[in-house]
Structures are given as C-alpha cells and as structure tokens.
C-alpha positions in Angstrom: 61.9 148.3 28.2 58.9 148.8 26.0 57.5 146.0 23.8 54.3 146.1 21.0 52.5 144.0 19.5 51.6 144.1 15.6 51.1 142.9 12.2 54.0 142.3 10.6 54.5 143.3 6.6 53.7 139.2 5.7 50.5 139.0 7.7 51.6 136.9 10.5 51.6 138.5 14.4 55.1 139.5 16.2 56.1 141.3 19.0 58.6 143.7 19.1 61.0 146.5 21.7 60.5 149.9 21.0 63.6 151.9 19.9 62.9 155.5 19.0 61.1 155.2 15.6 62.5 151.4 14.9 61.0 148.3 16.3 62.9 145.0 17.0 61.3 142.2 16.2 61.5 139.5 19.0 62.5 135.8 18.3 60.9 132.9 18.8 57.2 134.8 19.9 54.0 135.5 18.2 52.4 137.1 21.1 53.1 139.1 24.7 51.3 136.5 26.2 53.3 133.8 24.7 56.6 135.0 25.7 55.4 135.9 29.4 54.0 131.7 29.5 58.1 131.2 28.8 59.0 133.5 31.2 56.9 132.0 33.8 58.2 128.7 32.8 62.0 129.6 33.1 61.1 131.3 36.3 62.6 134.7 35.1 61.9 138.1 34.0 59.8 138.9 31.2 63.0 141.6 29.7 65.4 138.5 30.4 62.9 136.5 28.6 63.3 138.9 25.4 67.0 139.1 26.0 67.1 135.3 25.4 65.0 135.2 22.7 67.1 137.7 20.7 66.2 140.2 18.2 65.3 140.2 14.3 64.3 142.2 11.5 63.8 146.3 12.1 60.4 147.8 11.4 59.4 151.6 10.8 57.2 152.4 14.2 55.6 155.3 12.5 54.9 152.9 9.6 53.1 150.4 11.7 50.7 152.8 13.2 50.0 154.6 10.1 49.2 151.1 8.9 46.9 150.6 11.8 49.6 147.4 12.3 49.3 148.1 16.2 47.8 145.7 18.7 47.0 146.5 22.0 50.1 145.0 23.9 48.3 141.9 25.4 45.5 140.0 24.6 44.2 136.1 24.7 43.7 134.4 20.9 40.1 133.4 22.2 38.5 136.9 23.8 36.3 135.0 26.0 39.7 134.2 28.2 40.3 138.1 28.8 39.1 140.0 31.9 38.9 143.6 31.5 38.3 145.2 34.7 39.2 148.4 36.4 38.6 150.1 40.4 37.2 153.6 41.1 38.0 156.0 43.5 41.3 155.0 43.3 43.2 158.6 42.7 43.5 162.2 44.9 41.6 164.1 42.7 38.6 161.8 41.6 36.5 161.8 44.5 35.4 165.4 43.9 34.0 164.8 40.6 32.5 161.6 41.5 30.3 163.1 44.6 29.3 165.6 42.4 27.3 163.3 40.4 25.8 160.9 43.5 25.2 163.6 46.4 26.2 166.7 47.7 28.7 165.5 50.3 29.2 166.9 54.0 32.5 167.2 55.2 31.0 166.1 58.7 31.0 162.8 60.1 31.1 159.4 57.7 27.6 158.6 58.5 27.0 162.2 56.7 28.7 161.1 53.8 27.4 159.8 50.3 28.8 156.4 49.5 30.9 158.0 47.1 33.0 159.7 49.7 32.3 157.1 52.2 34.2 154.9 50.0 36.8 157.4 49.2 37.7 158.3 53.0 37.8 154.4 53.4 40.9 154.6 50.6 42.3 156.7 52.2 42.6 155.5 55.2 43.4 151.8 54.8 44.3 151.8 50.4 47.9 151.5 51.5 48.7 149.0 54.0 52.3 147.2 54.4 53.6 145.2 51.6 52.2 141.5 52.2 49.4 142.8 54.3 45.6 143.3 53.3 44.1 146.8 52.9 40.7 148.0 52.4 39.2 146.7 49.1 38.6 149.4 46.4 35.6 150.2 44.3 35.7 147.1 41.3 34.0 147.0 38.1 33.5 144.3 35.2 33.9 145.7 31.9 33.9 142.9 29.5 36.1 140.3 27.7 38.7 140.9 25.1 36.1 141.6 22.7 35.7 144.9 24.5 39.2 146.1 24.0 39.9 147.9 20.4 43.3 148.6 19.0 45.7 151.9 19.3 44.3 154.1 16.9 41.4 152.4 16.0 37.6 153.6 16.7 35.5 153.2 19.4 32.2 151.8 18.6 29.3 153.8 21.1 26.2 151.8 20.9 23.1 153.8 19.5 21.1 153.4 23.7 24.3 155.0 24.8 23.6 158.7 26.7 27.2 159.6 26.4 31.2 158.5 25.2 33.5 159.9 28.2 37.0 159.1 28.2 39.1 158.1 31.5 42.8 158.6 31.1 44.2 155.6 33.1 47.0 153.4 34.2 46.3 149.8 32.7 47.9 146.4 34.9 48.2 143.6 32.6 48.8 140.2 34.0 48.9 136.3 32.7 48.2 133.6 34.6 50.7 130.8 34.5 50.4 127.3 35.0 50.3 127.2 38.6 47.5 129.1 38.4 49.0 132.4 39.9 48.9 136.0 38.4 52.1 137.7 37.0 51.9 141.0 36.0 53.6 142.0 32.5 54.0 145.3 32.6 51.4 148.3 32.2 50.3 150.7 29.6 48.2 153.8 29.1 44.1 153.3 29.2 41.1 154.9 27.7 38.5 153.6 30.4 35.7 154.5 28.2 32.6 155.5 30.5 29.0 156.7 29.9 29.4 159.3 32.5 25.5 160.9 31.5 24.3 156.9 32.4 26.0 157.1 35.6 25.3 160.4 36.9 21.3 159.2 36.6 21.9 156.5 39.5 24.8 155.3 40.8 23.2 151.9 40.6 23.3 152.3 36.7 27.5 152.5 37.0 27.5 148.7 36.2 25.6 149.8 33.1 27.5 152.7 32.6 31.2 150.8 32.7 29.8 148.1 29.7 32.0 150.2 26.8 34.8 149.0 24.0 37.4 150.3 25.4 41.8 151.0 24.6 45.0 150.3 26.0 48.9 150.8 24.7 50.1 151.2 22.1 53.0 149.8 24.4 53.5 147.9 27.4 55.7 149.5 29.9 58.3 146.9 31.7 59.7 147.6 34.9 58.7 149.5 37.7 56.7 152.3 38.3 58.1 155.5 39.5 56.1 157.1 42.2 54.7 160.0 40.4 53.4 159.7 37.1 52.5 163.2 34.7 50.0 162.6 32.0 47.7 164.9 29.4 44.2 163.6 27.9 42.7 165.8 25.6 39.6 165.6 23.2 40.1 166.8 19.4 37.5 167.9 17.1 37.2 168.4 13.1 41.2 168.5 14.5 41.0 171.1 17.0 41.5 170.6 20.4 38.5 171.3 22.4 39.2 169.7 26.2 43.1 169.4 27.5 44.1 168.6 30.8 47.3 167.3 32.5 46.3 164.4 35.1 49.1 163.4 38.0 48.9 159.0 38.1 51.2 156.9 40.4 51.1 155.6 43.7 51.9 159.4 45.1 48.7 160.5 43.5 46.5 157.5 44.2 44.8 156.4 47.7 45.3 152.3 47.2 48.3 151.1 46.5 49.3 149.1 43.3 49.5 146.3 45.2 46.2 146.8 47.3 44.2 146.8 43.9 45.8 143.7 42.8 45.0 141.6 45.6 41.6 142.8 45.7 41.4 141.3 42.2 42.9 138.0 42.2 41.3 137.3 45.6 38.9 135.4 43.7 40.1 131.9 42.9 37.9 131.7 40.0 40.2 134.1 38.2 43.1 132.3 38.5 42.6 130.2 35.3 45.9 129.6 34.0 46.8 131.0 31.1 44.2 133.7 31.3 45.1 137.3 30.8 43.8 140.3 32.6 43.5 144.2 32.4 42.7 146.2 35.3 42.5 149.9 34.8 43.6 151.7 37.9 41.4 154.6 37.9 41.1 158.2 37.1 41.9 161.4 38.4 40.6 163.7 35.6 37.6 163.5 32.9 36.1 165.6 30.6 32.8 165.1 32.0 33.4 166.9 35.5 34.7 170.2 33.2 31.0 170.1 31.6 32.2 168.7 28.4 30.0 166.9 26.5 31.9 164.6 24.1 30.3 163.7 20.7 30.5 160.6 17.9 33.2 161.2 15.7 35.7 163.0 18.1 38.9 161.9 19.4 40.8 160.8 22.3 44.4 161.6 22.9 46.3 160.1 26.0 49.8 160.8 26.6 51.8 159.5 29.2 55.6 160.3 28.4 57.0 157.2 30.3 54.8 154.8 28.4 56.2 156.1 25.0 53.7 157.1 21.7 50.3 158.3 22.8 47.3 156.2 22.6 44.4 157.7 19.9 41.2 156.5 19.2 38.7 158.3 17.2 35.1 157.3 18.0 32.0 156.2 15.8 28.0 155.3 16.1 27.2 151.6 16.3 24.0 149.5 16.3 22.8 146.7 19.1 22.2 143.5 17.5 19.8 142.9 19.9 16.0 145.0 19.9 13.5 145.0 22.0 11.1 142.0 21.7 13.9 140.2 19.6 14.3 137.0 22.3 13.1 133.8 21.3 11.5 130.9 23.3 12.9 127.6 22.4 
C-alpha cells in the first residue's frame, strides 16, 4: 500500500492510497500522522487502519502534482515537533567517496585508517547484529525540524553562504510516537538528503554544518516491508537535459547496519520519545553527484526514482537569503 498526502480541490488536507493515476481519498483523516495516532490506539496496522476507515472521492494523481497539491507524506501541524535526521556510512558503496574527501585511507591496520573508514569497517563488522540485540551505533546527524522539509516538486531554497547544493538519493524512515511514548514506524519513502558536499570536504568537522539544508521526502509513503534489495536512479537535469544519471542499489543487502540497528541507535534517547512527535531518518547514501566531480548549480533539478516507492520525487532548486547578517544580534 502507498498513501499521499495533499490538498484537496476545497482547500482542506486529506490523505489518500495511490492507485495507478487515481487517488482514494481516506475517511475520517486529515493527516498520516492522524490516522497512525488511531492505529496506535486500536493496537493495529496502519493499512488495517485505512481499511477501516474506508475510501471516498477519486482524485486525478497527475492533477495533484501538476497542481503542486502534494505533501510530503508525514509531517507534525507545528514543525517544531518534527525531527529530521539521517546516519552516514550506512551503504557498500559510500565509504569510498567519503574517504576521498577526509584522507587518503590505508588498507592496513584500523589504527592506519581515517575515521571515515574506521567508522565504516566498524559497520561492517557489528551494523547487523541479531534481531533484539544491540549493534555498533552508526554515524548520526541533526538536520532540522519540519521547517527543513519542502514538498514533492517544490524548490529547494540554498542559502546565499552555502559552497554547494549536492543531492543524496536515500531511503527515508518515518515514525510517530504514540502515547506510550514509544516509536512506530509508518512506512518509508524516497529522500533527497540535501548536502553541502564542498562544506564538508573542507573539514570533516564542518559536516554538522554541512548537513543544515531544506531538504525532500515522498511523494509517497511506502507501507509494508522492505524487500532486501532495493534498485534506484538519481539524476540531475539542466535547462531540461540530463547532465548526471546514476543507478544506486538501497536495502538491507546493500547497506552495512541493519534497518533495525539504525533505528535503535535513534530512539535510544529518551528525550525523543515525545509522544506524538514524528520523525524522519534518512538511511544514507551509496551514490552522489559530488564523488563523479559534478558540481551542481542554483536552478537545476533533482530526480529520484525508486520504482517500489511509486512517482519519482523532483525538486528544482533556487538562491535564498539569511535573515540573519553579520553584526545583526542585539543585546537586551
């Protein structure tokens, strides 16, 4: 099952499964998060939620996006109650990229290693314990609130002290916390894990920096398991050409944590687990345009497709202002 959110033609928010071009409008909901609080009350699964709830009035998918009627499929009404985070080093093929930027790395001992591989071999080695059991904790970033988070097929903002706009095709968890103040995950969705790779590559220090970008999920929220192995293809469009493609392999096969692994390493924390909270972790990368040597400019676009998650998520990007200057604080 595949759900959206969106705007529907009277102005008021609805939710709705995804059937080829039609969507189904969901009873008795306004928002994903709304309908998973029921769930979690009833004590059963979000898709047996919707099947309770019935469905309504049929709307034109292609329509809605054209309309830019999309949400992304979960979100909090106040942003301040949304935690958008994400892990690193998570996937096969990103620790090549990565090490590029921090060191040169030795394929000798771990005490010849830069962190970056450090960390990776560390993934490797314990990212996948038993079910129920604790593995080693994976790279974790903060990215922001909901405020950070910008619709399918809306534009990026990149902030005018920015040194670059890199996208990072991703898996997205998205998760509500219920009244007993423990996480439930919804379902996931493709991610645009926008990084400024250029920041990064100056210090590693600078990632927290570096990882402070608006960034996309969706358009829709994928319910149910994952398979193993997940294909995927980002690419970066120009004036409408394509000028960076490249397939990118997801899923637990491809990754060196676990699904499970990354989650516990999140909600560790009791101070997340504020109920009714939602969450966004992005799983990490395995490809970006920035290890090819492409430099990715204001005004160009990001396309992610993962098949299994249904339409594509697009975002064009644009130049914005800080609010903020130098010398521009005030004593009180």
């Amino acid at each position: 099952m595949r759900l959206i959110q969106f705007v529907e033609p009277q102005g008021s928010r609805a939710i709705g499964v995804v059937d080829g071009t039609a969507v189904r409008q969901v009873n008795g909901a306004a928002s994903i998060r709304e309908l998973a609080l029921k769930a979690i009350a009833a004590g059963r699964p979000i898709a047996e939620e919707v099947r309770q709830s019935g469905l309504g009035a049929s709307h034109d998918y292609d329509q809605l996006i054209a309309q830019g009627k999309v949400l992304p499929p979960l979100d909090h009404p106040d942003a301040a109650h949304m935690m958008i985070a994400g892990t690193g080093l998570t996937h096969i093929g990103s620790a090549a990229s990565r090490s590029k930027m921090h060191d040169k790395a030795s394929t000798g001992d771990e005490a010849d290693m830069n962190d970056t591989m450090r960390m990776f071999k560390w993934g490797l080695e314990g990212g996948k314990p038993a079910s129920g059991t604790q593995g080693v904790q994976p790279e974790w970033f903060y990215k922001g609130d909901g405020s950070m988070v910008v619709s399918p097929g809306a534009a990026l903002d990149v902030p005018d002290f920015a040194d670059d706009v890199g996208e990072e095709p991703e898996i997205v968890g998205l998760y509500v916390i219920g009244d007993d103040n423990r996480p439930y995950r919804v379902g996931f969705a493709i991610g645009n894990e926008v990084t400024d790779h250029v920041m990064e590559k100056k210090n590693y220090l600078y990632l927290a920096h570096a990882k402070l970008r608006q960034c996309a999920f969706g358009p829709e929220l994928f319910v149910g398991d994952l398979p193993e192995s997940i294909e995927g293809t980002a690419r970066i469009l120009r004036d409408g050409e394509t000028i960076w493609e490249k397939p990118f392999p997801t899923g637990e096969a491809n990754m060196s944590h676990s699904i499970e692994n990354i989650e516990f390493h999140h909600f560790k924390y009791n101070q997340l687990l504020r109920a009714g909270d939602v969450h966004a972790i992005f799983m990490g990368t395995a490809v970006a345009s920035f290890g090819d040597g492409i430099e990715a400019k204001v005004g160009d676009t990001f396309e992610i497709d993962i098949p299994l998650f249904g339409r594509p998520l697009i975002n064009s990007t644009r130049a914005s202002k800080t609010e903020v200057g130098p010398g521009a604080i005030r004593s009180l």
